[in-house]
Rosetta silent file (secondary structure, phi, psi, omega in degrees, C-alpha in Angstrom):
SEQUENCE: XXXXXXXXXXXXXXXXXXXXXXXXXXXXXXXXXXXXXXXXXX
SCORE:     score description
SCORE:     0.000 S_00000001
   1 L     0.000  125.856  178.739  -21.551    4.548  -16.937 S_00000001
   2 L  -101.441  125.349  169.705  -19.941    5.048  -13.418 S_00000001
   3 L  -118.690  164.158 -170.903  -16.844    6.874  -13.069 S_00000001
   4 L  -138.921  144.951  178.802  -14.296    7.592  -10.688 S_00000001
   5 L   -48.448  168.577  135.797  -11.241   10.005  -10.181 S_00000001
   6 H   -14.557  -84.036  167.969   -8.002    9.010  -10.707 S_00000001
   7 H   -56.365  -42.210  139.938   -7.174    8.936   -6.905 S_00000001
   8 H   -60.339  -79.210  151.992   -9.749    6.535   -6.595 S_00000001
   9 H    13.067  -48.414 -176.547   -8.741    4.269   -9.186 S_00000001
  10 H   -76.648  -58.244 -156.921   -4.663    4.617   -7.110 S_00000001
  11 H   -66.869  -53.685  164.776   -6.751    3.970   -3.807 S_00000001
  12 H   -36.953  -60.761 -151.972   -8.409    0.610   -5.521 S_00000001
  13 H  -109.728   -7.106 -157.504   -5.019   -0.911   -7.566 S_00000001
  14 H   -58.117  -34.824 -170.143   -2.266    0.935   -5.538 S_00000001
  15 H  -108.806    6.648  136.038   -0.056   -2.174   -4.133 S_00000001
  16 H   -63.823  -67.034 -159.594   -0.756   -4.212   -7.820 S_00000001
  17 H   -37.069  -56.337  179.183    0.235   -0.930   -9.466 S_00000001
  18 H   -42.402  -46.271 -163.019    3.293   -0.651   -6.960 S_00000001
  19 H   -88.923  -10.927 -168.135    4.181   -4.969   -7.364 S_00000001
  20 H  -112.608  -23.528  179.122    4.028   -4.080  -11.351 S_00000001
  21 L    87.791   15.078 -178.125    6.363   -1.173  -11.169 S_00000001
  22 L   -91.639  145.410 -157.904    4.008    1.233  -12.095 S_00000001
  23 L   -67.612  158.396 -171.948    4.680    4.814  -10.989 S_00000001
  24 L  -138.156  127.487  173.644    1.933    5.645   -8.052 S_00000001
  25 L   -72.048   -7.478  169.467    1.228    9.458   -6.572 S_00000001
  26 L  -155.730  130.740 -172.264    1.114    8.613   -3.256 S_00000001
  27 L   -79.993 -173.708 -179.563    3.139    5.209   -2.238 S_00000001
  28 L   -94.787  179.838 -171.069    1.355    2.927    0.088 S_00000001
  29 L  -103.427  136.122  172.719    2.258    2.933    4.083 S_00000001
  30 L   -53.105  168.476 -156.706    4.390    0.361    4.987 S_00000001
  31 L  -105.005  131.581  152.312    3.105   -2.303    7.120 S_00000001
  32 L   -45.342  139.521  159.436    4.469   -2.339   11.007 S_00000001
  33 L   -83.896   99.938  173.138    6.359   -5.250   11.887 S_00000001
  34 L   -61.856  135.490 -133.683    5.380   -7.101   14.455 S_00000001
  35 L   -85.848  108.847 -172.600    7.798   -7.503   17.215 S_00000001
  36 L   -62.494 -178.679 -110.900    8.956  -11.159   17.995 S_00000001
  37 L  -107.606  -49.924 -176.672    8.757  -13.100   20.578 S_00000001
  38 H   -62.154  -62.798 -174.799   12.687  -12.489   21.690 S_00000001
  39 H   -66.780   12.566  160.434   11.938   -8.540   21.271 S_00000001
  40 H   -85.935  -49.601  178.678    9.016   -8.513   23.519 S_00000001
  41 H   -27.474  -50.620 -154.762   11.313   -9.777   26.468 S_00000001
  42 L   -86.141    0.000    0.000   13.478   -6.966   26.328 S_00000001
């Protein structure tokens, strides 16, 4: 039988757990937003 921590397990399921509402020890990092097209200009 293969097992794994915890923290693996979070590291696997973390943004289902997160979309499910279940609490998570470390959230995941937000994604950067790419800049548009208008905001490059400037």
């Amino acid at each position: 039988m293969k097992v794994h921590t915890y923290e693996a397990y979070e590291n696997e399921f973390r943004e289902k757990m997160v979309e499910a509402g279940l609490p998570v020890d470390k959230m995941p990092e937000p994604t950067p937003e790419k800049p548009t097209a208008e905001e490059e200009k400037e």
